[in-house]
LORO-663672 format. One record per atom (N, C-alpha, C, CB): x, y, z; chain; atom name; residue in three letters; residue number from 1. Coordinates in pm, 1 decimal, padded with zeros to 6 digits. Glycine has a CB too. Layout:
BEGIN
          x          y          z   chaine   atome   residu   num
          X          Y          Z        A      CA      Ala   NUM
...
This chain:
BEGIN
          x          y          z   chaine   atome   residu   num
   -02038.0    00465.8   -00118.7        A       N      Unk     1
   -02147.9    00441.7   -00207.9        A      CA      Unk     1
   -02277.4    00477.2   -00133.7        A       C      Unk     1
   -02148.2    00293.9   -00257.9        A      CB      Unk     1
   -02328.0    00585.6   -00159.5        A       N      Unk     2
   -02459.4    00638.0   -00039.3        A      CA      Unk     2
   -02581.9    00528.6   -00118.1        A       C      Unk     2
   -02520.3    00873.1   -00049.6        A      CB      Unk     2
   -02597.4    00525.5   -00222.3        A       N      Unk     3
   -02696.2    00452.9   -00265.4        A      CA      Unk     3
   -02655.4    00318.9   -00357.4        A       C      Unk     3
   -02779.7    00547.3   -00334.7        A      CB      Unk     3
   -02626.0    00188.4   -00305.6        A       N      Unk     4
   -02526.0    00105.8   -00344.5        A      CA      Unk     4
   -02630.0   -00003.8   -00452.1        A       C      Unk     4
   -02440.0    00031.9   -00194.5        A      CB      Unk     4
   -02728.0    00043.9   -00499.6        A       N      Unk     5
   -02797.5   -00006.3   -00610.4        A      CA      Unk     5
   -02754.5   -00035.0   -00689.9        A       C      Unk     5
   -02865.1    00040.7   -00654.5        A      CB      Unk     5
   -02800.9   -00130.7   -00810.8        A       N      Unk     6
   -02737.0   -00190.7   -00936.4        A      CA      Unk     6
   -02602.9   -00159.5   -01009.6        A       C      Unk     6
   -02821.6   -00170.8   -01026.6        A      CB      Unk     6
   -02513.1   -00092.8   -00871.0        A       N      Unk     7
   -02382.7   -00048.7   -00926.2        A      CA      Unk     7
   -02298.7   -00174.2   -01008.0        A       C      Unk     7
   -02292.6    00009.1   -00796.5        A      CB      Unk     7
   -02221.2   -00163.1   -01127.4        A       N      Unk     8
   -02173.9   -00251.8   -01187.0        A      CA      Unk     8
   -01999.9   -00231.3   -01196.0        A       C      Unk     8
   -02252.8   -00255.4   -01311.5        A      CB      Unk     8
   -01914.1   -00328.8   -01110.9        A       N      Unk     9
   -01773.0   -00290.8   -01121.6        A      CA      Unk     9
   -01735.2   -00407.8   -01179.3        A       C      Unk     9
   -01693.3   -00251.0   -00992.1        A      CB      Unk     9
   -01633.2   -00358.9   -01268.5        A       N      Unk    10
   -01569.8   -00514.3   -01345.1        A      CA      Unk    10
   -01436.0   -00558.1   -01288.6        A       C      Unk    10
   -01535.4   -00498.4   -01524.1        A      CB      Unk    10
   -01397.9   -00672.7   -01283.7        A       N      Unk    11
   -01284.1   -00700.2   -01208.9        A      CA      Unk    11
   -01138.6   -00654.1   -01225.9        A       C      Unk    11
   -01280.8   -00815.3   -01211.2        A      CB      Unk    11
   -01155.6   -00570.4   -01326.2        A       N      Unk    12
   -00984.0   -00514.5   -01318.6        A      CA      Unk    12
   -01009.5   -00343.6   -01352.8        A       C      Unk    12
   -00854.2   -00608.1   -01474.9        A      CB      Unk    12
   -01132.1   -00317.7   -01276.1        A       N      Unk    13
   -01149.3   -00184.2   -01232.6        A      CA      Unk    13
   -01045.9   -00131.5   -01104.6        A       C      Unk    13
   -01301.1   -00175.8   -01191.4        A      CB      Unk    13
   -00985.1   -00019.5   -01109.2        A       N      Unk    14
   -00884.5    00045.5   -01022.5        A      CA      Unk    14
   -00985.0    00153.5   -00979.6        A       C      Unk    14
   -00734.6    00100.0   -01097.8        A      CB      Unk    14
   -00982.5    00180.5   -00847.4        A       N      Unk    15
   -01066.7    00274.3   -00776.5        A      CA      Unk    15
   -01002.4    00317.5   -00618.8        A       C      Unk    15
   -01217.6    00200.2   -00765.1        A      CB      Unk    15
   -00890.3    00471.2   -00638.8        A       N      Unk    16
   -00827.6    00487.9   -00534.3        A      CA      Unk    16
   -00939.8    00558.1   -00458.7        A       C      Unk    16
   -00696.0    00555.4   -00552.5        A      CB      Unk    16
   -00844.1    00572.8   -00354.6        A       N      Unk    17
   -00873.4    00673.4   -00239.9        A      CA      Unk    17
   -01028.3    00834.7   -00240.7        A       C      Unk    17
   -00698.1    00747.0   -00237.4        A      CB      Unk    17
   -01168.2    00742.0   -00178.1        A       N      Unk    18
   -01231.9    00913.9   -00159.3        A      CA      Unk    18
   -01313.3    00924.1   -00249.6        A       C      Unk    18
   -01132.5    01048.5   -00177.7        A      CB      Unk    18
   -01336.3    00782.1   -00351.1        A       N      Unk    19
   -01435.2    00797.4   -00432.8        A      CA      Unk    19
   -01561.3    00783.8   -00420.0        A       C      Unk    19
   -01417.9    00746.0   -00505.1        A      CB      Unk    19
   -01686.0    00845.9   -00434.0        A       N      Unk    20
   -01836.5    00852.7   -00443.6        A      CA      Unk    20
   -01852.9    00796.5   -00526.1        A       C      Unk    20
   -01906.8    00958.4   -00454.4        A      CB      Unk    20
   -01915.1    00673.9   -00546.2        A       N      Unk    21
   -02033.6    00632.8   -00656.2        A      CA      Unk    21
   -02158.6    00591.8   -00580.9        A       C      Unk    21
   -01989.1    00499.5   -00757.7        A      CB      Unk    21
   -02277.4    00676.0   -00686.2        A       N      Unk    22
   -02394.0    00647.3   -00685.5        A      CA      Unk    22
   -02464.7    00568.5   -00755.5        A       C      Unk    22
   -02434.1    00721.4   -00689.0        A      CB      Unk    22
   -02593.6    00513.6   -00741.0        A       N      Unk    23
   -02708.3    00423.2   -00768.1        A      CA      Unk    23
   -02642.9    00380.9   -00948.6        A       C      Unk    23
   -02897.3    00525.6   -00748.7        A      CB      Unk    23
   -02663.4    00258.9   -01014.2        A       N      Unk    24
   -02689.8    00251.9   -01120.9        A      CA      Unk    24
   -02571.2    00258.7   -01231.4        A       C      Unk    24
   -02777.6    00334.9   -01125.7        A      CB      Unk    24
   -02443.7    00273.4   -01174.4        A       N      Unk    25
   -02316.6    00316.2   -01235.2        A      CA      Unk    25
   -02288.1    00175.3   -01272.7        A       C      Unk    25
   -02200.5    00399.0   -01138.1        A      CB      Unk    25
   -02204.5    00200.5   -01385.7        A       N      Unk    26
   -02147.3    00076.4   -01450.6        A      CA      Unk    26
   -02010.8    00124.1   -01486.4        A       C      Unk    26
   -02232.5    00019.8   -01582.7        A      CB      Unk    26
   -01887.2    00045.3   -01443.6        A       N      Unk    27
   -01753.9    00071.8   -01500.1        A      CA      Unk    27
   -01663.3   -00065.0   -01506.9        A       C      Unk    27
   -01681.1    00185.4   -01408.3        A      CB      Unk    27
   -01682.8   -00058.4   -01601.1        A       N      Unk    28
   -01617.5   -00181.3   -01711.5        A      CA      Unk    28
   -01545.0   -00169.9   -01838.2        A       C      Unk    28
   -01717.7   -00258.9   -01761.8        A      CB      Unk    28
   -01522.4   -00353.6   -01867.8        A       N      Unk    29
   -01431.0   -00340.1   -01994.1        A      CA      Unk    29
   -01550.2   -00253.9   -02138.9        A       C      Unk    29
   -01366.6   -00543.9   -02042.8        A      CB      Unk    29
   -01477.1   -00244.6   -02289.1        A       N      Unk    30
   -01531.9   -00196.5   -02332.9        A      CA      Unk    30
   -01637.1   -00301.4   -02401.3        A       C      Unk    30
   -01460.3   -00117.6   -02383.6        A      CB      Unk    30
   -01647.6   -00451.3   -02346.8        A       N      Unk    31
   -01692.1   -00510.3   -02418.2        A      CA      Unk    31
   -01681.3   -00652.3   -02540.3        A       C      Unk    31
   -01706.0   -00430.8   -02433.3        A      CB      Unk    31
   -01588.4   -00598.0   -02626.0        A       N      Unk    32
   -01557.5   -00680.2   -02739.5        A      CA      Unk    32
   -01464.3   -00790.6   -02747.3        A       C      Unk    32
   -01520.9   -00606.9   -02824.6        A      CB      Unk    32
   -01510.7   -00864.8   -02798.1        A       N      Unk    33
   -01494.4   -00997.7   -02771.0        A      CA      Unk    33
   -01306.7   -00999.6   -02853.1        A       C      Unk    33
   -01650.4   -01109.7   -02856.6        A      CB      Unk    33
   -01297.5   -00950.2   -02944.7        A       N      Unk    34
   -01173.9   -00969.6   -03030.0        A      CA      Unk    34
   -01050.9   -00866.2   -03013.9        A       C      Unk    34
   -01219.8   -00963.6   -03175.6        A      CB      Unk    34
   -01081.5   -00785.4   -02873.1        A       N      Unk    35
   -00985.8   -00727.2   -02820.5        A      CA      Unk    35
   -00945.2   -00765.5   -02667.7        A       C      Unk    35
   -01016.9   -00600.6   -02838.2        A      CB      Unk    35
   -00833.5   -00744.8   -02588.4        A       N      Unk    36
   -00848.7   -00742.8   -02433.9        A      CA      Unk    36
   -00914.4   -00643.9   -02383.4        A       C      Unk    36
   -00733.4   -00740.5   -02365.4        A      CB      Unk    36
   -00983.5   -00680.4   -02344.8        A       N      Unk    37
   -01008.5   -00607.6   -02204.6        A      CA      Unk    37
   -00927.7   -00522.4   -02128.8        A       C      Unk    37
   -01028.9   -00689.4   -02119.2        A      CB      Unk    37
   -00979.7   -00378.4   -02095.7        A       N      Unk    38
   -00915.0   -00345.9   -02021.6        A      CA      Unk    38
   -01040.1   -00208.8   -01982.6        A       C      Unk    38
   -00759.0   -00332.8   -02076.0        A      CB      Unk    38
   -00983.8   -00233.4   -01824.7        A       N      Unk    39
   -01064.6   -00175.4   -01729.0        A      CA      Unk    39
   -01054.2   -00009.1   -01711.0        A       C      Unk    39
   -01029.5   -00246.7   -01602.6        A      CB      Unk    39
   -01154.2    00089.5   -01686.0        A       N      Unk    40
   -01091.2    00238.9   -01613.8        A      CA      Unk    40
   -01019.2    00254.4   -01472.3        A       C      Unk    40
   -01211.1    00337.0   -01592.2        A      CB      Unk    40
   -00974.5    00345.8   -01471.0        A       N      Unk    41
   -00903.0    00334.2   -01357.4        A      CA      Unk    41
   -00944.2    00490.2   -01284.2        A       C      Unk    41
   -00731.9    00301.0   -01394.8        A      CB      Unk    41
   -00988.2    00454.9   -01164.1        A       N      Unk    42
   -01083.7    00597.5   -01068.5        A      CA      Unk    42
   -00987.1    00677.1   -00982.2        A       C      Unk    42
   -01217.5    00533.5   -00936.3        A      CB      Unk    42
   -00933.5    00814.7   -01043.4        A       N      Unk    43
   -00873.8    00902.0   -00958.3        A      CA      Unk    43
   -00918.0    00937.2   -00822.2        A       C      Unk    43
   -00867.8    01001.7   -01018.3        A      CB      Unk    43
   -00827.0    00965.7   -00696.7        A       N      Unk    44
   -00892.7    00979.1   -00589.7        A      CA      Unk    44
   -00962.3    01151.9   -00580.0        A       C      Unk    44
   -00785.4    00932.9   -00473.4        A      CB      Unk    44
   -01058.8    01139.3   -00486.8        A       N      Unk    45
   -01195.7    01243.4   -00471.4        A      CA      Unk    45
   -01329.7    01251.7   -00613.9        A       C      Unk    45
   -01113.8    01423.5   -00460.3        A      CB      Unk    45
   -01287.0    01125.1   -00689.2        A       N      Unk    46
   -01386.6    01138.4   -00793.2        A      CA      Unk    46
   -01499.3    01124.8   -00786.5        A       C      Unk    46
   -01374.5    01081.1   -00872.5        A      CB      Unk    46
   -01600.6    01199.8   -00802.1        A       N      Unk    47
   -01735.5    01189.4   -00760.8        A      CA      Unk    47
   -01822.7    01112.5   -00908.4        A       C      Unk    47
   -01792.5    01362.1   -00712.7        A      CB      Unk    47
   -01934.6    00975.6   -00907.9        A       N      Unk    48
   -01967.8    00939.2   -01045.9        A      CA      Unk    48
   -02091.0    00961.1   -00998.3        A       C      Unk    48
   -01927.7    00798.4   -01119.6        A      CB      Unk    48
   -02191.7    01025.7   -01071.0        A       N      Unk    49
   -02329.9    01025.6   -01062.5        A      CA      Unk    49
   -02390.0    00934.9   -01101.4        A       C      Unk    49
   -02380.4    01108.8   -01109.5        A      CB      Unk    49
   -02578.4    00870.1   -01055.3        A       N      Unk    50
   -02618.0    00806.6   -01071.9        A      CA      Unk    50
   -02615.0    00755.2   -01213.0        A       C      Unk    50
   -02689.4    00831.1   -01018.1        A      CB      Unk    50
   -02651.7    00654.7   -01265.8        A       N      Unk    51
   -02625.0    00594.4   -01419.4        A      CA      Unk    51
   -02560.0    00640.7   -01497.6        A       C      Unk    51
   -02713.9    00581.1   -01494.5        A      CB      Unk    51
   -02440.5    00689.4   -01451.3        A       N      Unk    52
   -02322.7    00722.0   -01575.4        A      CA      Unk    52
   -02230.4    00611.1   -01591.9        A       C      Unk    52
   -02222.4    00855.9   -01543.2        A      CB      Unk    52
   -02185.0    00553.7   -01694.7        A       N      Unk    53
   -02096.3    00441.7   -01767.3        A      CA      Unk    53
   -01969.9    00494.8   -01769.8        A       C      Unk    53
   -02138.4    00401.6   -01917.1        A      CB      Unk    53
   -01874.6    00414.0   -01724.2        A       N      Unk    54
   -01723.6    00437.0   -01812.9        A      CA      Unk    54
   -01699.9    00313.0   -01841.2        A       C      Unk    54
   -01582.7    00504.4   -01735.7        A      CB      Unk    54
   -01649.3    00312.8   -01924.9        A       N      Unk    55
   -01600.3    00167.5   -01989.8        A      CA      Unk    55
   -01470.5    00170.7   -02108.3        A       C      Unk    55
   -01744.2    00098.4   -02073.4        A      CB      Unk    55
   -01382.6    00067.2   -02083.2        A       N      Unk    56
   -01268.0    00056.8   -02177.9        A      CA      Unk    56
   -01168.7    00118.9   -02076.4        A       C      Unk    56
   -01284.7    00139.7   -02334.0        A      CB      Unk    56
   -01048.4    00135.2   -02102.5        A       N      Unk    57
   -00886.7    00122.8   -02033.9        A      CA      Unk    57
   -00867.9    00304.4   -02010.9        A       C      Unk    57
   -00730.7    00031.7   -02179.7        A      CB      Unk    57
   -00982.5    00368.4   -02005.0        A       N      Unk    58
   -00983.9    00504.8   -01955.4        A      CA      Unk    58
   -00896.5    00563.0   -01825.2        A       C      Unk    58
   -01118.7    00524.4   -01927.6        A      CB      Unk    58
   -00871.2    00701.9   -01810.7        A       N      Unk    59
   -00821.5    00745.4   -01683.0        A      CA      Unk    59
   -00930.9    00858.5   -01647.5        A       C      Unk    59
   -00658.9    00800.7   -01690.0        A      CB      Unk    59
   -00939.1    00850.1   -01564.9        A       N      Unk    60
   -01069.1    00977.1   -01524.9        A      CA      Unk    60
   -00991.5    01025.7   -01421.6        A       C      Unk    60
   -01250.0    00926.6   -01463.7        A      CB      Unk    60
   -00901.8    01116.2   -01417.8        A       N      Unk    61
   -00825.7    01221.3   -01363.2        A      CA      Unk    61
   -00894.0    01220.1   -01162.4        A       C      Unk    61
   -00868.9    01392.4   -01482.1        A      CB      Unk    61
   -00805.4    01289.9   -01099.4        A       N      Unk    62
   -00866.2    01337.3   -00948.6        A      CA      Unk    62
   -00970.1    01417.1   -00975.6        A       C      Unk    62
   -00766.9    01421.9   -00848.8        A      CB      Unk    62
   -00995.3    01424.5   -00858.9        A       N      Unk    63
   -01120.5    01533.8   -00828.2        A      CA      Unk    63
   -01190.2    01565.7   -00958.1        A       C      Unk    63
   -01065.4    01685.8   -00761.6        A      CB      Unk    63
   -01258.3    01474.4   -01051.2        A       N      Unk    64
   -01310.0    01486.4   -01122.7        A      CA      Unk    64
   -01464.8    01443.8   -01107.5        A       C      Unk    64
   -01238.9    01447.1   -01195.1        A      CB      Unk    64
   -01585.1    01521.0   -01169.2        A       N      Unk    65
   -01712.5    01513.3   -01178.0        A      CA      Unk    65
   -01757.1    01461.2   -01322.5        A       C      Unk    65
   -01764.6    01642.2   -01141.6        A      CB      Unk    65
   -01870.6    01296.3   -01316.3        A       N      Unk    66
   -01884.6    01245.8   -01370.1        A      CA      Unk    66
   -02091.5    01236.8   -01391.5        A       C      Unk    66
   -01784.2    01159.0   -01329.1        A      CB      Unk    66
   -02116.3    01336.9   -01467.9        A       N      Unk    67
   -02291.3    01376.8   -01433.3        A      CA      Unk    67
   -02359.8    01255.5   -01436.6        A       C      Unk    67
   -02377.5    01482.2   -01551.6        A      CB      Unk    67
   -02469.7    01247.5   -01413.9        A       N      Unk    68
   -02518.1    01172.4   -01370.3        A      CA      Unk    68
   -02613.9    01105.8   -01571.8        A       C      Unk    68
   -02598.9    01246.9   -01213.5        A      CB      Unk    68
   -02642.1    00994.7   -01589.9        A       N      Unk    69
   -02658.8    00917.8   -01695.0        A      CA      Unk    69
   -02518.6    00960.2   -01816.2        A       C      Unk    69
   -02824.3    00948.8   -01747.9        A      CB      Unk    69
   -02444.5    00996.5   -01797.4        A       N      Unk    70
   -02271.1    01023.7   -01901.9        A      CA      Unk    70
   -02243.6    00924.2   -01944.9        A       C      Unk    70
   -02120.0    01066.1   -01833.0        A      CB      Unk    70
   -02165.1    00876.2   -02088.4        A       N      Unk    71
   -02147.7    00780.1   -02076.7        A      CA      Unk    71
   -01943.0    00810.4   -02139.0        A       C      Unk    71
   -02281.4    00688.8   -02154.2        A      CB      Unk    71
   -01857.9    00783.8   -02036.9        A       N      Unk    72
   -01723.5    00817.5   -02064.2        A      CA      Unk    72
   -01635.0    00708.4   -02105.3        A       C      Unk    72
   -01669.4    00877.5   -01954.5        A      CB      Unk    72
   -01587.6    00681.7   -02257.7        A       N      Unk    73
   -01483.1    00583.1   -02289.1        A      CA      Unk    73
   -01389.6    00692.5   -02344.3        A       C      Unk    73
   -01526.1    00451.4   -02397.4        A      CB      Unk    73
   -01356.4    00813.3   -02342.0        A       N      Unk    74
   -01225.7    00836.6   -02327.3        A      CA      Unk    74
   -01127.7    00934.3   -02207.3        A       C      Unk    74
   -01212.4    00880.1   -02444.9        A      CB      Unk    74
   -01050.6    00982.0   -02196.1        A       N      Unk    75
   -00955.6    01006.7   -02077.0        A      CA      Unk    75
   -00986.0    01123.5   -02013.9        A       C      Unk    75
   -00813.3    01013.6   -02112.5        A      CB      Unk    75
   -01039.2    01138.6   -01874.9        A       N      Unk    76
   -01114.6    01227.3   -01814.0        A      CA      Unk    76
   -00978.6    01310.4   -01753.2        A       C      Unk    76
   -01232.8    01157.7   -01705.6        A      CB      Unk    76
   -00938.7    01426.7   -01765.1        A       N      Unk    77
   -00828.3    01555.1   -01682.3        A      CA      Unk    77
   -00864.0    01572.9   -01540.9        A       C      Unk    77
   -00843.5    01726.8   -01749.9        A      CB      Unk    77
   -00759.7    01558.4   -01482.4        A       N      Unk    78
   -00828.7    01606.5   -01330.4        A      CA      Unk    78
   -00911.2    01712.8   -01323.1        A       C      Unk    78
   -00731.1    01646.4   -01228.4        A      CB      Unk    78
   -00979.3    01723.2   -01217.3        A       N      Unk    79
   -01056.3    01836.1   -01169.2        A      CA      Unk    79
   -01207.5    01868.5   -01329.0        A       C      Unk    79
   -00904.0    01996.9   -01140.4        A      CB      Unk    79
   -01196.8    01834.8   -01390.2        A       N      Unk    80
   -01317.2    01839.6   -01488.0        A      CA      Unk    80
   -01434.6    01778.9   -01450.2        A       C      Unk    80
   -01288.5    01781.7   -01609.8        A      CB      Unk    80
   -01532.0    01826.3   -01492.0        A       N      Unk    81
   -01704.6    01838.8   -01526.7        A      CA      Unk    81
   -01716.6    01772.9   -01638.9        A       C      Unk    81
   -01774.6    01991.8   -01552.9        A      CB      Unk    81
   -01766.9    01657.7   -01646.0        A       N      Unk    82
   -01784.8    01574.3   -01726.5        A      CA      Unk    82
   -01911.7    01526.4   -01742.0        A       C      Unk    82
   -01711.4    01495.1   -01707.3        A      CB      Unk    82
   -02031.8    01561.4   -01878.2        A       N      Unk    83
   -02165.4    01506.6   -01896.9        A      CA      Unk    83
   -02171.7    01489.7   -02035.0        A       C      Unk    83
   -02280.2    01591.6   -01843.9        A      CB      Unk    83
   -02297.7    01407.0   -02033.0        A       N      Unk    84
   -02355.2    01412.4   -02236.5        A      CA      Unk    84
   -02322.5    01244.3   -02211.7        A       C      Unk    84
   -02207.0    01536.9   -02420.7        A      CB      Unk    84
   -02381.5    01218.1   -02342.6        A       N      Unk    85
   -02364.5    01129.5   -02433.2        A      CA      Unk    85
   -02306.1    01121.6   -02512.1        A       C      Unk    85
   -02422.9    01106.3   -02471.3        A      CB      Unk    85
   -02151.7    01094.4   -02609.6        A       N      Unk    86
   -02057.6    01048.2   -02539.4        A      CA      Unk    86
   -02015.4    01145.7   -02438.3        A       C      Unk    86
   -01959.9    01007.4   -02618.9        A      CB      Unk    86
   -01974.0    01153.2   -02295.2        A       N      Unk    87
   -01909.1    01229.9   -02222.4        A      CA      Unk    87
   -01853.0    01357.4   -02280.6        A       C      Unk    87
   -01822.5    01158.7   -02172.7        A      CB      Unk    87
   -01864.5    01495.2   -02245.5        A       N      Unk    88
   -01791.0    01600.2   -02259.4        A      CA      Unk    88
   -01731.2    01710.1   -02144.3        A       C      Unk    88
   -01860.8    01654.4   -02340.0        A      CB      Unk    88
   -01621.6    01739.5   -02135.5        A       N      Unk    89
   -01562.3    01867.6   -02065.5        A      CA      Unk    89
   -01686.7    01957.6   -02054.8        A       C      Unk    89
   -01432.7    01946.1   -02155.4        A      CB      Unk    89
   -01772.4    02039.3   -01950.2        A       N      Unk    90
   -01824.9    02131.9   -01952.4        A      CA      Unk    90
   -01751.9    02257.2   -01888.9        A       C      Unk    90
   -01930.0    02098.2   -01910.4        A      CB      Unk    90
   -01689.5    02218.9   -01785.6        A       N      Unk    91
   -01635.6    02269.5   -01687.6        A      CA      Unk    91
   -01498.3    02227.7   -01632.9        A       C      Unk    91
   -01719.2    02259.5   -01608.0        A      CB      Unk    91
   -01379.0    02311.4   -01628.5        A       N      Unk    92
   -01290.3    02261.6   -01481.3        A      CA      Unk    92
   -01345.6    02270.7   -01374.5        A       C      Unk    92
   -01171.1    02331.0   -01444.1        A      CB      Unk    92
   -01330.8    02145.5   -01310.0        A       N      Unk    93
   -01400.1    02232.9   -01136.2        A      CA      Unk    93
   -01373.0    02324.2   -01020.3        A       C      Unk    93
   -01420.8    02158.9   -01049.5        A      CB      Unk    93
């Protein structure tokens, strides 16, 4: 974590091996009160840019890039470029 600012991890967040997160990230449940909970889970070499969100029972693949303010609730492919509002594929990496 080079810049370990207002980062937000929720307790049944999974985060292997080699991951970067920066300043301002939040990865959590999706929220709602009348479902379970369930956490993302962080492929190893995944890089998350400053204030990008994942939230809800997501997979965000290896070596995957997560731009910086993104916000990702559904299933990230390894090696992908991932930005926008909701999150989109721009790129394989």
């Amino acid at each position: 974590m080079p810049h370990p600012i207002g980062i937000v991890i929720g307790d049944g967040v999974v985060i292997h091996d080699d991951v970067t997160i920066f300043q301002n990230v939040t990865l959590g449940s999706h929220g709602k009160n009348s479902k379970d909970l369930k956490y993302p889970t962080i492929g190893k070499s995944v890089k998350i840019y400053a204030g990008a969100v994942i939230i809800g029972g997501v997979s965000i693949g290896e070596g995957a890039v997560i731009g910086a303010n993104s916000v990702v609730n559904s299933n990230v492919p390894p090696f992908s470029v991932i930005v926008g509002v909701p999150g989109r594929i721009v790129a394989p990496k």
